[in-house]
C-alpha positions as CSV (number, residue, x, y, z in Angstrom):
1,X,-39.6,-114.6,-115.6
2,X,-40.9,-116.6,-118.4
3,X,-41.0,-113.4,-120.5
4,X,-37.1,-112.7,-119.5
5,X,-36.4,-116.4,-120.4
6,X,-38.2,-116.3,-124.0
7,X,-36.5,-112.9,-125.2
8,X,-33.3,-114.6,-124.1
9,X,-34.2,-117.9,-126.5
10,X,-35.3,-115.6,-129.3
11,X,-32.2,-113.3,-129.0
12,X,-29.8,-116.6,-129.0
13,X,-32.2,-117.8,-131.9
14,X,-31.3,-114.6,-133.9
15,X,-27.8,-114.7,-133.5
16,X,-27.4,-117.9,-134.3
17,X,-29.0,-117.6,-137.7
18,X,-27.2,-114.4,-138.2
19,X,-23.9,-116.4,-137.7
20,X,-25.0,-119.5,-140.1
21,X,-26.3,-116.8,-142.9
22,X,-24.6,-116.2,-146.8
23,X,-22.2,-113.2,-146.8
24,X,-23.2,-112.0,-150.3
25,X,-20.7,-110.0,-150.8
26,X,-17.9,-113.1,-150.1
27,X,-20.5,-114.9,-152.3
28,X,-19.9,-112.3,-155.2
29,X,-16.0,-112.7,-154.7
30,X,-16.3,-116.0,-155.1
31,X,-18.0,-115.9,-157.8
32,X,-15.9,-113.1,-159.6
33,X,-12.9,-115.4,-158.8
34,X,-14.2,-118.2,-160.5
35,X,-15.4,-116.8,-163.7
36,X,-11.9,-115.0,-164.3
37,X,-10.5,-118.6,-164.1
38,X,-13.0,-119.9,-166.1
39,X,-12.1,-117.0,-168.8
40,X,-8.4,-117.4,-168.3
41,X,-8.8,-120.9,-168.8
42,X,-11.1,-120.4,-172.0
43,X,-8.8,-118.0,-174.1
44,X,-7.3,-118.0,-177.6
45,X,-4.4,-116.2,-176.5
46,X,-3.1,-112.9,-175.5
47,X,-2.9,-109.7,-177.1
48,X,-1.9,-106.3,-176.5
49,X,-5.1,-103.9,-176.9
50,X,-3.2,-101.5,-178.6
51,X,-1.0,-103.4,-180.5
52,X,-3.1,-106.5,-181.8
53,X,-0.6,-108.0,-183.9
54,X,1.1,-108.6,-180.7
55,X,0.2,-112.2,-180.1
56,X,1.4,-114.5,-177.5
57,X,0.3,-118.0,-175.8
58,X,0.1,-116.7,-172.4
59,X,-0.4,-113.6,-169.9
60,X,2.3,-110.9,-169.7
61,X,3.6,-107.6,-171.6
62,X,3.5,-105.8,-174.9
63,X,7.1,-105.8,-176.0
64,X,6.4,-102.5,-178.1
65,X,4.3,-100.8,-174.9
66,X,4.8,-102.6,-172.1
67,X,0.8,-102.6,-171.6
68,X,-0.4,-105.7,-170.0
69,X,-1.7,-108.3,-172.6
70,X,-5.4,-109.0,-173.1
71,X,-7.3,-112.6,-173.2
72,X,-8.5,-113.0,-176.5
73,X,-12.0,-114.7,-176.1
74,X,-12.6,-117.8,-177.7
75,X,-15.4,-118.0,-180.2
């Protein structure tokens, strides 16, 4: 009996610590999340990476390609 009643403790032990553990992959999310903010929020500008006279203040298109813009990395 007390055998019964101990694996029950140590099974309700386990699953217990398995729901309170880290998911590291939301973990990496989060953390990819928050260093493309951190990037978007540190650029020079925008560009177009075939076009790099193509200069704007913010996110959008290449008016010659249509390409997505670029952050321009401060330095």
């Amino acid at each position: 009996m007390h055998a019964a009643r101990l694996a029950g403790i140590v099974a309700l032990l386990a699953v217990s610590a398995c729901a309170n553990a880290v998911n590291p992959a939301r973990v990496a999310v989060d953390r990819a999340q928050a260093t493309k903010r951190a990037n978007q929020n540190a650029t020079a500008g925008w560009t177009c990476a075939m076009h790099p006279e193509v200069q704007a203040a913010n996110a959008g298109k290449c008016p010659i390609c249509g390409m997505d813009l670029v952050p321009v990395a401060v330095k």
